[in-house]
Backbone atoms as SQL, in Angstrom:
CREATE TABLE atoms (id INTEGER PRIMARY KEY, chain TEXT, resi INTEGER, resn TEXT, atom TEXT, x REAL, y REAL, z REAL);
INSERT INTO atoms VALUES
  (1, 'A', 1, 'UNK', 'N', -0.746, 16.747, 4.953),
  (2, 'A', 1, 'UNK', 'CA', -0.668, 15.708, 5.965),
  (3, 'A', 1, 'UNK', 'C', 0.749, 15.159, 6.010),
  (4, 'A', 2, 'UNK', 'N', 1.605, 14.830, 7.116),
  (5, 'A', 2, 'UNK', 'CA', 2.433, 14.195, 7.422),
  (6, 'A', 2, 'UNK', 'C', 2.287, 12.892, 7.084),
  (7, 'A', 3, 'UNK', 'N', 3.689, 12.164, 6.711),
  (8, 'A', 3, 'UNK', 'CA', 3.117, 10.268, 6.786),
  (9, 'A', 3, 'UNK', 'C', 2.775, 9.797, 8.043),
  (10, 'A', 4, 'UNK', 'N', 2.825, 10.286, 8.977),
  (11, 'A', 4, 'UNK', 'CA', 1.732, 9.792, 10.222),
  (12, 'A', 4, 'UNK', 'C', 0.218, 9.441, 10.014),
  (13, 'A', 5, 'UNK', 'N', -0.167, 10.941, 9.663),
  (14, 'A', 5, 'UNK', 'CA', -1.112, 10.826, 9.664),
  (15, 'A', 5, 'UNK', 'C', -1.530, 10.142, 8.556),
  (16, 'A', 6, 'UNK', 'N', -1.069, 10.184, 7.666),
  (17, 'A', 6, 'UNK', 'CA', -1.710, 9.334, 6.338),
  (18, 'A', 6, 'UNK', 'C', -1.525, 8.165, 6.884),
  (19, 'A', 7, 'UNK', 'N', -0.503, 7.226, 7.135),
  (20, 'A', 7, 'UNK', 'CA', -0.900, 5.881, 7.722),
  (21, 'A', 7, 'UNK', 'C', -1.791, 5.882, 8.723),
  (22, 'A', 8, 'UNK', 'N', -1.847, 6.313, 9.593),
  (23, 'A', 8, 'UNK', 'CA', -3.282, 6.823, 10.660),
  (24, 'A', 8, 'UNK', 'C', -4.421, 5.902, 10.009),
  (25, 'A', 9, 'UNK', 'N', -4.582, 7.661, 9.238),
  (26, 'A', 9, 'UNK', 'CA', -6.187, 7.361, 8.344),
  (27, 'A', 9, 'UNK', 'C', -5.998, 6.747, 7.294),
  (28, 'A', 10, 'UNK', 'N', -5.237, 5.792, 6.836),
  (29, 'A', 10, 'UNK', 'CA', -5.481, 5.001, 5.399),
  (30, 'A', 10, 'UNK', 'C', -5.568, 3.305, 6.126),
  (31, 'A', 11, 'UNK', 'N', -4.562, 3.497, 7.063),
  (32, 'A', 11, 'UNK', 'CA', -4.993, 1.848, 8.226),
  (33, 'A', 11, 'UNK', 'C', -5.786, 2.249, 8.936),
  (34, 'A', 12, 'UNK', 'N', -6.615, 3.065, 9.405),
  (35, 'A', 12, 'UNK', 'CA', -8.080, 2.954, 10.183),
  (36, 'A', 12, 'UNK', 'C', -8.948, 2.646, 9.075),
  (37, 'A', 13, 'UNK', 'N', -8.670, 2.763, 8.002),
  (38, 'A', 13, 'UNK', 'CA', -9.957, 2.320, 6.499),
  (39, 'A', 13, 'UNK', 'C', -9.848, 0.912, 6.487),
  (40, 'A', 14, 'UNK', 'N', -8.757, 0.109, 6.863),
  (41, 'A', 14, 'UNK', 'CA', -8.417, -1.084, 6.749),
  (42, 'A', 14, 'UNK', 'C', -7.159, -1.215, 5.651),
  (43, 'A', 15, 'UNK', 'N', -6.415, -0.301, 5.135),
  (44, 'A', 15, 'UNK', 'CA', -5.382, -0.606, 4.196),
  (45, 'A', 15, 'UNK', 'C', -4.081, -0.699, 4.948),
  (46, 'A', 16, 'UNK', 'N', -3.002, -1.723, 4.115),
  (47, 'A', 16, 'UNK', 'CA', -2.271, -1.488, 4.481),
  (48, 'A', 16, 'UNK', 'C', -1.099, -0.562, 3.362),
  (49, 'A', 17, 'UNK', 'N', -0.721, 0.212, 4.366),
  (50, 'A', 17, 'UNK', 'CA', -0.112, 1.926, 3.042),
  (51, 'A', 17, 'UNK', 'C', 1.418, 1.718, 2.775),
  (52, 'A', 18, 'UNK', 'N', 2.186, 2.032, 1.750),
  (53, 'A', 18, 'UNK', 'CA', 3.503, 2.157, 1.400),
  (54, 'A', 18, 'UNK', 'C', 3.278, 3.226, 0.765),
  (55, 'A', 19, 'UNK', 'N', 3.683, 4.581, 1.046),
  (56, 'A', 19, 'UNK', 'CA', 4.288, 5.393, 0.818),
  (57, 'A', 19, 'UNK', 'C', 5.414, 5.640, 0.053),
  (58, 'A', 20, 'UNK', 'N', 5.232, 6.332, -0.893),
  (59, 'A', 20, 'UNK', 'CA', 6.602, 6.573, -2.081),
  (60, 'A', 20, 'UNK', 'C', 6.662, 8.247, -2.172),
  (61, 'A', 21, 'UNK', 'N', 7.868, 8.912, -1.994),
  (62, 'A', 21, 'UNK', 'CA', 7.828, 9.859, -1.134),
  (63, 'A', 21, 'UNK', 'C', 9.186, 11.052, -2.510),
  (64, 'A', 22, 'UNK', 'N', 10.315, 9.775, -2.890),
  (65, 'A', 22, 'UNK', 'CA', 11.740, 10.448, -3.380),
  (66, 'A', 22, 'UNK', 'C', 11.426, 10.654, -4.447),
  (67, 'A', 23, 'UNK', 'N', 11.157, 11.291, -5.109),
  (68, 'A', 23, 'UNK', 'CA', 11.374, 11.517, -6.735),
  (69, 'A', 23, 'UNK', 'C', 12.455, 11.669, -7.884),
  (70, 'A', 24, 'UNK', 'N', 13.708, 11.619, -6.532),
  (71, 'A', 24, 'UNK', 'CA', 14.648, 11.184, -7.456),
  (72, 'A', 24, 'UNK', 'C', 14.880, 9.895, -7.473),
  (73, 'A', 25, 'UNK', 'N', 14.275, 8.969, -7.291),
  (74, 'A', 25, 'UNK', 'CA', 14.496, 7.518, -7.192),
  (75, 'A', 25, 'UNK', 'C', 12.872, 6.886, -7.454),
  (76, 'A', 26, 'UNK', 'N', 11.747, 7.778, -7.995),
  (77, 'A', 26, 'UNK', 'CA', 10.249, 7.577, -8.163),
  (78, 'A', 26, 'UNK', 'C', 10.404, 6.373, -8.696),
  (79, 'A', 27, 'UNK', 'N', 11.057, 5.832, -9.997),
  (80, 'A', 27, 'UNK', 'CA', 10.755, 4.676, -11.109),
  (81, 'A', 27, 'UNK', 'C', 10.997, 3.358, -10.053),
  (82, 'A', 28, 'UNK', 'N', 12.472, 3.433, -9.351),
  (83, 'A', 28, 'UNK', 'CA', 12.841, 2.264, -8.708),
  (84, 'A', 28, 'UNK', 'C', 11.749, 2.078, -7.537),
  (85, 'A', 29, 'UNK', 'N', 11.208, 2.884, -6.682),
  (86, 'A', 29, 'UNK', 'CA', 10.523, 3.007, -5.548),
  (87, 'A', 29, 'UNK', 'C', 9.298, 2.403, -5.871),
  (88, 'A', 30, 'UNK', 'N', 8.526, 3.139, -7.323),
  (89, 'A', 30, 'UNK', 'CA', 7.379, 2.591, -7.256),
  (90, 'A', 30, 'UNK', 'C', 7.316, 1.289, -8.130),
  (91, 'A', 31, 'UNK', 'N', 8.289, 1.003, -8.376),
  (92, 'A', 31, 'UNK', 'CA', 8.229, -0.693, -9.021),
  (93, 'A', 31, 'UNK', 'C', 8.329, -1.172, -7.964),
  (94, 'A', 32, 'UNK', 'N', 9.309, -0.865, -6.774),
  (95, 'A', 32, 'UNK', 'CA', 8.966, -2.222, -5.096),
  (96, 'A', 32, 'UNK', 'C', 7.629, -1.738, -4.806),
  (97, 'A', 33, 'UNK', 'N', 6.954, -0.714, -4.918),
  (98, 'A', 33, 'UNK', 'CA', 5.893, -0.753, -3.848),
  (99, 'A', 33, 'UNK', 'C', 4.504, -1.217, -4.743),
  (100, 'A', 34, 'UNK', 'N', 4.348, -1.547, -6.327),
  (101, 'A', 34, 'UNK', 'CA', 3.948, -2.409, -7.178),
  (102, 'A', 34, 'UNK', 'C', 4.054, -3.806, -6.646),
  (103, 'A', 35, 'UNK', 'N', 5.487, -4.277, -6.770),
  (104, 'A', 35, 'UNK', 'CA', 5.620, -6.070, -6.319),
  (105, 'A', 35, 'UNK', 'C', 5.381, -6.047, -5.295),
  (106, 'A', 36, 'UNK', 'N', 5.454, -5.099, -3.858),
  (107, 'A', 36, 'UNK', 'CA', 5.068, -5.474, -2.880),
  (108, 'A', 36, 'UNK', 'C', 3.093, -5.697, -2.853),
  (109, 'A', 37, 'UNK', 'N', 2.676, -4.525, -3.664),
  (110, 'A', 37, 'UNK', 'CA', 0.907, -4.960, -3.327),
  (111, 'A', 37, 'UNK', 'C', 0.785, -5.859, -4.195),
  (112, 'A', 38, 'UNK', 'N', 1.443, -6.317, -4.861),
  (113, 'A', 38, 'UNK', 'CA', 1.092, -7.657, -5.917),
  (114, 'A', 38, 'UNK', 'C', 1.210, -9.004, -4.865),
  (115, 'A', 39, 'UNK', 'N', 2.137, -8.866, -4.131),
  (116, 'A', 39, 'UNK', 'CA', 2.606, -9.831, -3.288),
  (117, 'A', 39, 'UNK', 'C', 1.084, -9.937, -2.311),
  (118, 'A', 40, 'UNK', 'N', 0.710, -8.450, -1.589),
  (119, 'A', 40, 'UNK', 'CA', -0.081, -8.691, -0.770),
  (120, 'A', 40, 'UNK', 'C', -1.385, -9.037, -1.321),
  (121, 'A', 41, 'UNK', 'N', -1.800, -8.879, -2.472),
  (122, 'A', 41, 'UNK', 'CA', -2.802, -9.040, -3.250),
  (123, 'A', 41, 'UNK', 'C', -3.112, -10.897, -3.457),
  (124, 'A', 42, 'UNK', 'N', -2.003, -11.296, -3.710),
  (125, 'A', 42, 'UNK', 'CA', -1.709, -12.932, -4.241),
  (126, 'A', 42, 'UNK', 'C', -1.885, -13.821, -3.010),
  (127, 'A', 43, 'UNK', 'N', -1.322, -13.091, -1.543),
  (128, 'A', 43, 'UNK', 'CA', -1.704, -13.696, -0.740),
  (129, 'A', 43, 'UNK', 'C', -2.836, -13.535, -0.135),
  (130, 'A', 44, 'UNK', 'N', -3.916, -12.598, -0.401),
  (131, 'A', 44, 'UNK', 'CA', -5.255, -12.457, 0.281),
  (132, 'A', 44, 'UNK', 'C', -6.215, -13.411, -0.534),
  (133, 'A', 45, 'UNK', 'N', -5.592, -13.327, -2.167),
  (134, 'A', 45, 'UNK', 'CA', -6.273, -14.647, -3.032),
  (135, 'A', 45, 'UNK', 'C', -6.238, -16.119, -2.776),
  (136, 'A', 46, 'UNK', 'N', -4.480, -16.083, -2.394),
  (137, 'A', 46, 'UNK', 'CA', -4.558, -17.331, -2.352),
  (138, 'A', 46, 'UNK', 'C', -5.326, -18.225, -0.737),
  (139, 'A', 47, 'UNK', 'N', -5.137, -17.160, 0.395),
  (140, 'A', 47, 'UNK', 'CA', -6.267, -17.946, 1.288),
  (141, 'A', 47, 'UNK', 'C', -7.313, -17.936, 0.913),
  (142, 'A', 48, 'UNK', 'N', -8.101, -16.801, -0.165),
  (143, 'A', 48, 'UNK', 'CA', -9.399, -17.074, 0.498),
  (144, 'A', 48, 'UNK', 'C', -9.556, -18.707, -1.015),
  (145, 'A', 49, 'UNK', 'N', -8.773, -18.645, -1.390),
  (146, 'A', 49, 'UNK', 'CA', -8.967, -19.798, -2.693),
  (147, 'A', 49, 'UNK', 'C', -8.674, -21.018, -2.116),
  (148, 'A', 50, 'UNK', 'N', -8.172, -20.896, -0.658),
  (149, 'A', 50, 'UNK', 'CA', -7.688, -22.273, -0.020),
  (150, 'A', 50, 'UNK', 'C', -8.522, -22.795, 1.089),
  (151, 'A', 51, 'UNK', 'N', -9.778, -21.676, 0.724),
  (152, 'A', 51, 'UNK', 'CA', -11.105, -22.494, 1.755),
  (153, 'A', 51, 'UNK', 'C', -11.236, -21.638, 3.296),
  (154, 'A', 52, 'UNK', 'N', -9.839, -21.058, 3.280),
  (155, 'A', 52, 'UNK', 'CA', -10.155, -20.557, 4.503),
  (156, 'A', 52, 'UNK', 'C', -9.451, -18.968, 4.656),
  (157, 'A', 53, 'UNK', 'N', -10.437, -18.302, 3.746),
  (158, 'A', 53, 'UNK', 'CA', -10.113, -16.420, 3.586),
  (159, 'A', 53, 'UNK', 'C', -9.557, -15.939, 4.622),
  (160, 'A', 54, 'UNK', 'N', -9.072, -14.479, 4.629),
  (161, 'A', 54, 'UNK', 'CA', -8.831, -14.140, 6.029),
  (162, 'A', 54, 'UNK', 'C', -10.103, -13.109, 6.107),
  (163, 'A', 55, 'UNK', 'N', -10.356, -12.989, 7.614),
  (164, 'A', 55, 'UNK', 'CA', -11.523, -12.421, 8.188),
  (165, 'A', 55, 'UNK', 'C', -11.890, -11.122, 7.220),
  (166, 'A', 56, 'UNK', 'N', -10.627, -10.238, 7.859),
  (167, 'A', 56, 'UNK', 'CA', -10.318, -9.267, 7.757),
  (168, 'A', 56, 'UNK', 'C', -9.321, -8.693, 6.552),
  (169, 'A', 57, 'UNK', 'N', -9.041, -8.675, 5.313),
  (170, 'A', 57, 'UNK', 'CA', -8.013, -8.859, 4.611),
  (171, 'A', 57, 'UNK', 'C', -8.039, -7.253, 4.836),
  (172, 'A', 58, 'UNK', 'N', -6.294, -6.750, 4.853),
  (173, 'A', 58, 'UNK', 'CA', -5.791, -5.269, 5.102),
  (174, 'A', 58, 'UNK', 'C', -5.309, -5.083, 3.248),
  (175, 'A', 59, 'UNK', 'N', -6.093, -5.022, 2.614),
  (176, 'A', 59, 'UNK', 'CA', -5.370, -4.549, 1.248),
  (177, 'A', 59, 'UNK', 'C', -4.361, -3.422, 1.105),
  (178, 'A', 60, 'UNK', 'N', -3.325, -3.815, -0.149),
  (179, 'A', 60, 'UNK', 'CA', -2.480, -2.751, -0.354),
  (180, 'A', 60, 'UNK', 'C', -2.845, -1.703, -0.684),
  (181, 'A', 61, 'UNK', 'N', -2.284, -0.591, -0.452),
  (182, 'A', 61, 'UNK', 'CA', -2.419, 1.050, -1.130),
  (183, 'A', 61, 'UNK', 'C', -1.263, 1.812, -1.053),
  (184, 'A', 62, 'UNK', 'N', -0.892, 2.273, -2.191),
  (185, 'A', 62, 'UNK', 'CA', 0.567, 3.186, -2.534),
  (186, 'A', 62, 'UNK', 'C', -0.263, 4.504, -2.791),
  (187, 'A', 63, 'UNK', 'N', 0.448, 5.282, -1.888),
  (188, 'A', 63, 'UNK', 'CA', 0.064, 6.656, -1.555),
  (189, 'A', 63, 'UNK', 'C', 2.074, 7.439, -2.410),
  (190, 'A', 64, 'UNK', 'N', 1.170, 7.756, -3.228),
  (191, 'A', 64, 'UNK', 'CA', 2.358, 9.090, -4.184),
  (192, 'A', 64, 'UNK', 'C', 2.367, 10.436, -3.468),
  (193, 'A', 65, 'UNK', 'N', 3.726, 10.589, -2.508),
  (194, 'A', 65, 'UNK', 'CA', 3.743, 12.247, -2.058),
  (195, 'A', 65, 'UNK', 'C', 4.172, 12.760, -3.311),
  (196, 'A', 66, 'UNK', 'N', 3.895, 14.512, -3.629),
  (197, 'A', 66, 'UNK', 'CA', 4.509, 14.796, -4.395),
  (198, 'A', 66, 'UNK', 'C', 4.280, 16.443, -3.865),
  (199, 'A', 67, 'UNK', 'N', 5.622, 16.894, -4.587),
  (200, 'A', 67, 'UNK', 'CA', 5.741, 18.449, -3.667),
  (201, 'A', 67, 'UNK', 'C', 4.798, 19.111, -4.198),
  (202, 'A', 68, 'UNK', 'N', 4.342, 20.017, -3.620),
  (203, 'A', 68, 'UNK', 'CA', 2.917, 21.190, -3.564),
  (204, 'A', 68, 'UNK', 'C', 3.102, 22.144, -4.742),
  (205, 'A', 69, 'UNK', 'N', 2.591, 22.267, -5.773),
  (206, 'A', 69, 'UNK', 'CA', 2.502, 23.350, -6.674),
  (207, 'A', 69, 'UNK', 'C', 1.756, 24.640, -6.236),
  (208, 'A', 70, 'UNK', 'N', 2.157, 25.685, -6.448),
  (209, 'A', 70, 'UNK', 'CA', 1.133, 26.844, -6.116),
  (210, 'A', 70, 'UNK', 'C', 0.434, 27.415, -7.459);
């Protein structure tokens, strides 16, 4: 699958996707795309802890490309 389509079908599930793709830069990449679903995680807690959740919360998901072995 292309990253099209993976964002496609991972936001039609309701997620929202970050993709980590370079492997020469894997360690730095997937520590932002860690603090970023931590971030989105803290804020779906902290509405629904403030009385007023969101409807719909789009949770994070980090999708790891990695090249094709045969």
């Amino acid at each position: 699958m292309d990253d099209k389509e993976i964002l496609c079908l991972f936001t039609g599930y309701g997620y929202q996707v970050c993709i980590v793709e370079d492997l020469e830069h894997a360690n730095e990449d997937l520590h932002n795309a860690l603090e970023w679903a931590l971030a989105q995680i803290r804020g779906i807690q902290k509405a629904a802890r403030s009385g007023i959740p969101l409807v719909k919360p789009r949770w994070p998901m980090i999708v790891l490309k990695t090249p094709k072995v045969s």
